[in-house]
C-alpha positions in Angstrom: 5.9 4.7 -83.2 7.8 7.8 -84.1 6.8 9.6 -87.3 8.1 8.1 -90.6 7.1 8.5 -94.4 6.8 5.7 -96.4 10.1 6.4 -97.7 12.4 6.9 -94.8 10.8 3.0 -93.7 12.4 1.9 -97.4 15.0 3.4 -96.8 15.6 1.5 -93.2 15.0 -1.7 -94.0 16.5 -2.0 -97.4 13.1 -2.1 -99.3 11.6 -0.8 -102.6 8.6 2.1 -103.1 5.6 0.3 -104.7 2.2 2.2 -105.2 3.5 5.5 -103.6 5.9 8.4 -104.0 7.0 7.3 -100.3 5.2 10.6 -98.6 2.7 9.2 -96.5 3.6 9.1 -93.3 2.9 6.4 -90.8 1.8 8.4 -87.5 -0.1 5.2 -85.9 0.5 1.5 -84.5 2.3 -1.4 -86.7 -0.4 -3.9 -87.0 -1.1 -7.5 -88.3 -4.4 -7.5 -87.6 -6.1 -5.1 -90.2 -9.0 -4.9 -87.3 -6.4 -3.0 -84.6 -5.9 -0.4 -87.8 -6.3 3.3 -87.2 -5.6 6.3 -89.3 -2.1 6.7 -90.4 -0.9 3.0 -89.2 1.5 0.8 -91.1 0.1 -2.8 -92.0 2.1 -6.0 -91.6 1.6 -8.6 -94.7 2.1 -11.6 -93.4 1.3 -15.0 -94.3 -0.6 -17.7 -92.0 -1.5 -21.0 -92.0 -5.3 -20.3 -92.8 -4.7 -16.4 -94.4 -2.4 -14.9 -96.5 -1.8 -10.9 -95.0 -1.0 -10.0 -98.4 -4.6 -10.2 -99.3 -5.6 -7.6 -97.0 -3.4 -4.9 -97.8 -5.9 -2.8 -100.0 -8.5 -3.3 -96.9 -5.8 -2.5 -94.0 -5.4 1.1 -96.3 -8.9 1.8 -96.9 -9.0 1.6 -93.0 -6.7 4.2 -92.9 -3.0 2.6 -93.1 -0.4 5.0 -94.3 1.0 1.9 -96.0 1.8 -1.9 -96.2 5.1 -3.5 -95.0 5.0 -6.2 -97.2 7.0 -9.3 -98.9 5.6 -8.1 -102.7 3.9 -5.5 -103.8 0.1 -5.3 -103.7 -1.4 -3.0 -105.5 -1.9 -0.2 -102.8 1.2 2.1 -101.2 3.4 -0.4 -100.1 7.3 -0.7 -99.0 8.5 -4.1 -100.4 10.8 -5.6 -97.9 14.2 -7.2 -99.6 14.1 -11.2 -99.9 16.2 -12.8 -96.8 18.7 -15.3 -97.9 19.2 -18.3 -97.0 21.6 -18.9 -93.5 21.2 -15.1 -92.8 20.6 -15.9 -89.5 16.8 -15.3 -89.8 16.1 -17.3 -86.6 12.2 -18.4 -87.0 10.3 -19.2 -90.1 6.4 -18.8 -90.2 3.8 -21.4 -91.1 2.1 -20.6 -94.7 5.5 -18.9 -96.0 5.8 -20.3 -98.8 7.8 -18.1 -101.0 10.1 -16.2 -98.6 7.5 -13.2 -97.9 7.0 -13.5 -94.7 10.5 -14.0 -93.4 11.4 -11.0 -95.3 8.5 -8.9 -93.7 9.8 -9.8 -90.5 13.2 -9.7 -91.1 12.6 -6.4 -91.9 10.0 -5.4 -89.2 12.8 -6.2 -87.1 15.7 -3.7 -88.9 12.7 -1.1 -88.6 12.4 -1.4 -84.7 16.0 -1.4 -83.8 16.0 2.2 -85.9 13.4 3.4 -84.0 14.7 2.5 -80.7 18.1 3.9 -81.6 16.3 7.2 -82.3 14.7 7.2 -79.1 17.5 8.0 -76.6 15.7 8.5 -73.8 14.7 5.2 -73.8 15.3 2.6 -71.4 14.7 -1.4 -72.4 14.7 -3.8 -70.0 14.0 -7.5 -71.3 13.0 -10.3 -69.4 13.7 -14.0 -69.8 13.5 -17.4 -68.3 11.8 -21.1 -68.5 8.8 -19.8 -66.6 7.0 -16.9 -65.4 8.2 -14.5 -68.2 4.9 -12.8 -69.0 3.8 -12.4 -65.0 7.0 -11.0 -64.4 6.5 -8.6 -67.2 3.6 -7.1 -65.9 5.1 -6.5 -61.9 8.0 -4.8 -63.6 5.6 -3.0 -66.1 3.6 -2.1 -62.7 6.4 -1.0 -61.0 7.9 1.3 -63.7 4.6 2.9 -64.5 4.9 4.9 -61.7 8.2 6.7 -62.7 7.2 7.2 -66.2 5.3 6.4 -69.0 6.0 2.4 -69.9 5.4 0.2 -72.5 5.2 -3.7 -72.2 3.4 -6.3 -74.9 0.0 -7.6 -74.0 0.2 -11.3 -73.2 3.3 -13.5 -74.1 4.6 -11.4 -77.4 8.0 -12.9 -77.0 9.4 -13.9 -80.4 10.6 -12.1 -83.8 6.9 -10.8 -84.5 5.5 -9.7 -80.5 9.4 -8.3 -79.8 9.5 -5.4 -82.5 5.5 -5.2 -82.5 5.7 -4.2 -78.9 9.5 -2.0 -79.7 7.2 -0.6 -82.1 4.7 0.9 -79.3 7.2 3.2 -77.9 7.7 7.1 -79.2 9.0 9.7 -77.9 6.9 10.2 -74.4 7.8 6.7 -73.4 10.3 6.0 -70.5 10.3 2.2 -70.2 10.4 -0.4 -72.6 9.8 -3.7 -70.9 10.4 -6.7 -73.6 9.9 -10.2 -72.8 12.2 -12.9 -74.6 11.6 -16.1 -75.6 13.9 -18.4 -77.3 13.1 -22.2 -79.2 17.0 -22.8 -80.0 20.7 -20.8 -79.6 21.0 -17.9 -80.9 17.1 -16.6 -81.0 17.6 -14.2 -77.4 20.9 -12.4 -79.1 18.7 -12.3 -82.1 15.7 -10.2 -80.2 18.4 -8.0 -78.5 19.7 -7.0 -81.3 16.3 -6.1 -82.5 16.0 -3.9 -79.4 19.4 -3.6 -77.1 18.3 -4.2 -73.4 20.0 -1.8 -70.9 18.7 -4.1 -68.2 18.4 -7.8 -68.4 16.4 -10.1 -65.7 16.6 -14.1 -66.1 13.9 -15.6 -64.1 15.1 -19.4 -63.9 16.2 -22.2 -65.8 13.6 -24.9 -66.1 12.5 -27.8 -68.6 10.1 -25.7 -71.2 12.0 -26.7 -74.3 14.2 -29.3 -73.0 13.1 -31.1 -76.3 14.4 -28.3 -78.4 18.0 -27.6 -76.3 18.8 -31.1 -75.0 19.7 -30.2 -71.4 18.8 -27.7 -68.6 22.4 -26.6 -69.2 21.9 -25.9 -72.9 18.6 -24.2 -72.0 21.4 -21.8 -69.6 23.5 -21.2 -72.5 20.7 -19.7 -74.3 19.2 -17.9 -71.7 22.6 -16.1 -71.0 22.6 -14.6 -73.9 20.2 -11.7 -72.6 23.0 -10.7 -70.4 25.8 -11.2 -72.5 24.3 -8.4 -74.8 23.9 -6.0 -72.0 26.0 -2.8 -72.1 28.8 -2.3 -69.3 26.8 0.3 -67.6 23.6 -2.0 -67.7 22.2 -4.1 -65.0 21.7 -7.7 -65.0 19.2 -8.9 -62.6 19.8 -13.1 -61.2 17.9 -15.6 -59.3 20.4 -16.1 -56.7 18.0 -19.4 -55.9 18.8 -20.9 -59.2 22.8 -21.9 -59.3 22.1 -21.6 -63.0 21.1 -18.7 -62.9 23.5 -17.1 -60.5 26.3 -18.6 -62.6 25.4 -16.3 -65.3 27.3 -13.8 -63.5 30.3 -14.2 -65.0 29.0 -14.1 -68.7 27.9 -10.1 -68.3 30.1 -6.9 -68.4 27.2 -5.3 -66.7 26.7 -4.8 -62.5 25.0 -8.2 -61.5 21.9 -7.8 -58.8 21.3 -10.8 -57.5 17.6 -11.8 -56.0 15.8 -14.5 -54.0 15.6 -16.0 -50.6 18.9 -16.9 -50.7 21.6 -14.9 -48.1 23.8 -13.5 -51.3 20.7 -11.9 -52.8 21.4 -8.2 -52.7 17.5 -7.9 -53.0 15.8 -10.7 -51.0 12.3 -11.6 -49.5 11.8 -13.0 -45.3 9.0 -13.8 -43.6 6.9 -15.1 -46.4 3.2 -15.7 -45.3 0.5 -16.6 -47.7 -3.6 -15.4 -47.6 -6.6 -17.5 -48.1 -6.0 -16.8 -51.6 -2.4 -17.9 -51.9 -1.7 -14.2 -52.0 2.0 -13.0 -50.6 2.8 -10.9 -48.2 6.8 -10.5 -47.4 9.2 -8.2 -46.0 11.4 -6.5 -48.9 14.8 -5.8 -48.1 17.2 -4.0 -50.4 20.7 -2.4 -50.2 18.2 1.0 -50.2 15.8 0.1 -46.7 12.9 -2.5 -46.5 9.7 -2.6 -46.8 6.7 -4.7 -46.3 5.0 -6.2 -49.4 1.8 -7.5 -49.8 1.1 -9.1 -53.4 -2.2 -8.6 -55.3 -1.4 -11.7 -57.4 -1.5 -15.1 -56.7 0.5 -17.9 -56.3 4.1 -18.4 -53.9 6.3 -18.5 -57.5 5.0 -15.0 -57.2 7.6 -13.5 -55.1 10.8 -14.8 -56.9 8.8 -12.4 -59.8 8.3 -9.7 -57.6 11.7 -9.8 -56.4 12.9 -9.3 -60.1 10.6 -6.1 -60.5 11.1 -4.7 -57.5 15.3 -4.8 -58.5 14.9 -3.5 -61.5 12.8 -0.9 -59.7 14.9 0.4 -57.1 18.1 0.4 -60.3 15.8 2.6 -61.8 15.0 5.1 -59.2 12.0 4.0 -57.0 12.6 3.9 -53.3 11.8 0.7 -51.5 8.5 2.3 -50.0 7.5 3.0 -54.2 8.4 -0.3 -55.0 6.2 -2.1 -52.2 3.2 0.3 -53.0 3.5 -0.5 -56.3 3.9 -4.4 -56.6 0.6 -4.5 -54.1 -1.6 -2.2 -56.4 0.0 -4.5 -59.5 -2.9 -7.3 -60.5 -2.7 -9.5 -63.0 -2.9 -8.2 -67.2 -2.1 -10.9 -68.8 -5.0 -13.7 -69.7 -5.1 -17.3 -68.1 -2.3 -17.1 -65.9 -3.0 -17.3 -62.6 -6.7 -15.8 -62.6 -8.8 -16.4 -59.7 -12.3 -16.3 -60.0 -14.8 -16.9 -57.2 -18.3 -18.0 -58.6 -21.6 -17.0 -56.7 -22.2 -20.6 -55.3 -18.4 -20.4 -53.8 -16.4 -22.6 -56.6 -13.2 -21.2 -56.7 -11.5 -21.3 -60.0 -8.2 -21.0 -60.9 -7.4 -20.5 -64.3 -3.4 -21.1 -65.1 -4.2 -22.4 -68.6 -2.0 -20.6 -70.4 1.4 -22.6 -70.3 2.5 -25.4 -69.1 5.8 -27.2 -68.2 7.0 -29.3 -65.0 8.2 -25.9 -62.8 4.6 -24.1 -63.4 2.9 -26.9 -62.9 4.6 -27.8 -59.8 3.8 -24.1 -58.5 0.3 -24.0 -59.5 -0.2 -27.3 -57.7 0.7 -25.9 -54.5 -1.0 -22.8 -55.0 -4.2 -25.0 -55.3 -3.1 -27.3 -52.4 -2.3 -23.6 -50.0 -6.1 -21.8 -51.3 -7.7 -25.5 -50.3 -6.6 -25.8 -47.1 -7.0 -22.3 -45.7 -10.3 -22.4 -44.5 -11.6 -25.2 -42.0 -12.5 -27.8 -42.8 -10.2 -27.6 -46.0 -12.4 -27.2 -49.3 -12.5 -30.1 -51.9 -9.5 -29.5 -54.4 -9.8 -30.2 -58.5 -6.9 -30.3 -60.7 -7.4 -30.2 -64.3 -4.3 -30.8 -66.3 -3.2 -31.7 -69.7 0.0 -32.1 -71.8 3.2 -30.3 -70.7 4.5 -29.5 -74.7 7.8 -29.8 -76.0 9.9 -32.2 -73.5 11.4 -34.1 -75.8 12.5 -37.4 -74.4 11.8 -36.0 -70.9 7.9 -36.3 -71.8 7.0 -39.1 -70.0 9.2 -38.8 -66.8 7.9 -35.3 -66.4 4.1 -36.2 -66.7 4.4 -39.1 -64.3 6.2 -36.8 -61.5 3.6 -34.3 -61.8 1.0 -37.1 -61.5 2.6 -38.3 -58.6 3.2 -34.9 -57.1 -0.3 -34.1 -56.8 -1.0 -37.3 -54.5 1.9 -35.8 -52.4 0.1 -32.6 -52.4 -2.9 -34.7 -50.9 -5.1 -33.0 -54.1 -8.4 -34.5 -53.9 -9.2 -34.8 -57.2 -7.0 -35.0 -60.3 -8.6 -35.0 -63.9 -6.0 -35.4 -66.6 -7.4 -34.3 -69.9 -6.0 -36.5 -73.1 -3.5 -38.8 -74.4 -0.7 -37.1 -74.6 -1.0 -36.4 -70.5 -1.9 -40.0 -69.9 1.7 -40.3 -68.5 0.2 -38.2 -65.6 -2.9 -40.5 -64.5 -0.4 -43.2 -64.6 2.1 -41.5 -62.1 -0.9 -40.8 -59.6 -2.2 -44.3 -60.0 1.5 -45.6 -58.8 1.7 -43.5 -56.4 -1.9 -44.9 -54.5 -4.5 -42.6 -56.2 -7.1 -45.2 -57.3 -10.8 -45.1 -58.4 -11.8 -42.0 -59.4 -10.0 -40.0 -57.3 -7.9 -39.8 -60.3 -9.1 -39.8 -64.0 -8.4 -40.0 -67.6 -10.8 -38.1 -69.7 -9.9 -37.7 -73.8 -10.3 -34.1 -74.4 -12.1 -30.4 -73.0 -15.7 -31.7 -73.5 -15.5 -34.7 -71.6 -13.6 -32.8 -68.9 -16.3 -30.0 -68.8 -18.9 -32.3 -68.8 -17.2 -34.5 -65.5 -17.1 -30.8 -64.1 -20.4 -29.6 -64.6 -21.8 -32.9 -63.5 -19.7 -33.6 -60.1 -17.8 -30.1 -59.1 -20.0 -28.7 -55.5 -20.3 -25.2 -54.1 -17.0 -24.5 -51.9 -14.7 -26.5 -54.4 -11.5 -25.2 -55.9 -10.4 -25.6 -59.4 -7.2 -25.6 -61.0 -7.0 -25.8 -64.9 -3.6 -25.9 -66.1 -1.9 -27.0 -69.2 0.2 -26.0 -72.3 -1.6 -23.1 -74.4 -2.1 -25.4 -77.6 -4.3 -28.0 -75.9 -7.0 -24.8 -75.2 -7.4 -26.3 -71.4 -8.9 -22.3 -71.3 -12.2 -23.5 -72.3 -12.8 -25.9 -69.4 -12.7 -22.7 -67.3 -15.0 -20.5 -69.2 -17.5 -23.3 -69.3 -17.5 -23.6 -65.5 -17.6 -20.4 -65.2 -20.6 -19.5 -67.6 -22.0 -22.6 -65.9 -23.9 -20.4 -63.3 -23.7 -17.2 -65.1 -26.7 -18.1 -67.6 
């Protein structure tokens, strides 16, 4: 972050001096966690379901904080952020708020952000949005840009009103790029976050079923998503998946110049000649307005190159040649945890562990990633698939779990372990569709899927653990993993 006293932070967000004259001057990160705290950092008070931040404010500044950003005072330098009121607009609420503190923190972590970004004018943001594939995106463009200057893009999925102006946060007056991510639970929370930090370029990935609960319809999840390039500038870019009509129809809701991406004819950035490795690694020729280029992806799965499509656009828009692009989408590996991360063991058990996030498009992708690593060797290795719960489908839940079930019969998966109740729409969609015995089973939670694993998994096998990130599928791949590691 650029420097800022104590003071010139009240005065930004609207707040009041407690503790302090208002001269110490934040010269580090903005942190939640007092653990990430160095010298001269600011600390975020905010409350949880388990902790209250507030509690740990005179700790986060005998670590070394300039101050604490907090919802009331707390005994050590502090700016006290004003109370939101109620309809403001504040679009999420945190669990544990119970008196208002924490949406006023954040309310005014956000005011904070978009002053520093203002300040910073030779600062490009580009966000990215869509149902799925958000946070791998993020890291090709992230990749790609790094090249051309220094770039700053959130670890993992920091997509909401706390990771958006945490991650704004990171950028001072060296950086180039800002690459945000943006997520959105209703209408109205994407025009939120680009307010917080005003995108100059704005890539939607797809429009999918992740939150169909919350927005009712694929077509209301599109209204939302469009709002990321409704707020772009005239002379901004908005980057479209020309293979989603959804998508492509956003066109007309942007004063920016519209790129359009894909496989598709129209795309002014497009991939041919797709061919997949062992690994279900992509290799693809990149043509552009600019020249081609051949591309071969260090990361894994087919879904990848509508991603790398998306980076490789917003590349070549912000100066890279083809040639740069393609060097640096196949020297760009995966940063993010649990998405996509394939791991060999010593006895030759592939796993695959996707068990981040979960809804019908991922899991559909991941499935055929599993089905193309299986069957590229001869004869084809025995395939696992370890999936639970698909989260907030709303009334969709059970038609989505059953198609998924009987997708992975389709796929001719070998082996299909659906891990607890709220998936058991899945088993029952591979049952119907002629996967019997145990070819398909129903196990009630990680341990009992771990233990299946250990007992009945064989060297050469290939394992895919996929599911939403609340059901902590993660562990079943750890545990196979450390299975031979000890």
């Amino acid at each position: 972050m650029i420097p800022l006293t104590l003071a010139e932070i009240a005065d930004v967000v609207g707040g009041t001096l407690h503790d302090t004259d208002g001269s110490p001057v934040v010269t580090g990160t903005v942190e939640f966690d007092t653990r990430k705290l160095g010298d001269g950092g600011l600390f975020l008070a905010l409350p949880g379901e388990r902790v209250d931040g507030h509690d740990f404010a005179a700790r986060a500044v005998a670590a070394g904080a300039a101050g604490v950003l907090a919802g009331r005072p707390v005994g050590v330098p502090a700016v006290v952020a004003p109370p939101v009121e109620a309809g403001s607009g504040n679009a999420y609420v945190l669990s544990g708020d119970t008196d208002g503190a924490g949406a006023a923190v954040l309310a005014a972590l956000a005011r904070l952000a978009r002053h520093v970004t203002d300040r910073l004018t030779g600062l490009t943001v580009i966000g990215v949005t869509g149902s799925s594939g958000k946070t791998s995106t993020k890291d090709l463009i992230a990749g790609v840009l790094a090249p051309l200057g220094e770039t700053i893009a959130p670890p993992g999925s920091f997509n909401n009103e706390l990771g958006h102006p945490w991650t704004a946060l990171r950028a001072d007056a060296d950086t180039r790029f800002l690459v945000l991510e943006l997520s959105a639970r209703g209408v109205g929370h994407i025009a939120e976050l680009c307010r917080v930090a005003p995108p100059k370029v704005g890539a939607v990935l797809n429009v999918g079923s992740a939150h169909l609960g919350e927005f009712g319809s694929r077509e209301g999840i599109a209204r939302a998503k469009g709002e990321l390039v409704e707020a772009l500038p005239e002379d901004g870019v908005a980057i479209l998946n020309a293979d989603d009509p959804l998508v492509a129809g956003m066109a007309d809701r942007t004063r920016a110049k519209v790129v359009l991406v894909g496989e598709h004819p129209d795309a002014q950035v497009r991939a041919a000649d797709v061919e997949l490795d062992a690994q279900a690694r992509a290799g693809f020729r990149l043509i552009t307005p600019r020249g081609e280029a051949r591309v071969r992806l260090a990361v894994h799965g087919p879904h990848q190159v509508g991603n790398a499509l998306t980076a490789a656009a917003i590349g070549l828009e912000l100066g890279a040649t083809p040639q740069q692009v393609a060097d640096a989408l196949g020297q760009a590996e995966r940063v993010s945890a649990h998405r996509m991360a394939v791991t060999e063991r010593p006895d030759g058990v592939t796993i695959v562990n996707d068990a981040y996030n979960a809804n019908p498009e991922s899991v559909r992708a991941a499935l055929k990633s599993l089905a193309t690593i299986s069957r590229a060797t001869t004869p084809a290795r025995r395939s696992w698939a370890v999936l639970g719960p698909m989260a907030e489908l709303g009334a969709d839940h059970v038609r989505a779990h059953d198609e998924i079930g009987r997708l992975a019969v389709r796929l001719d998966i070998n082996k299909l372990v659906v891990v607890g109740p709220d998936a058991r729409p899945m088993h029952q969609g591979a049952h119907l569709e002629g996967s019997w015995g145990e070819e398909a089973v129903l196990v009630p939670d990680v341990a009992a899927a771990v233990e299946l694993l250990r007992d009945q998994v064989r060297p050469g096998d290939v394992v895919l653990v996929k599911a939403s990130n609340s059901y902590g599928l993660w562990r079943v791949a750890e545990a196979l993993l450390e299975a031979v590691s000890k």
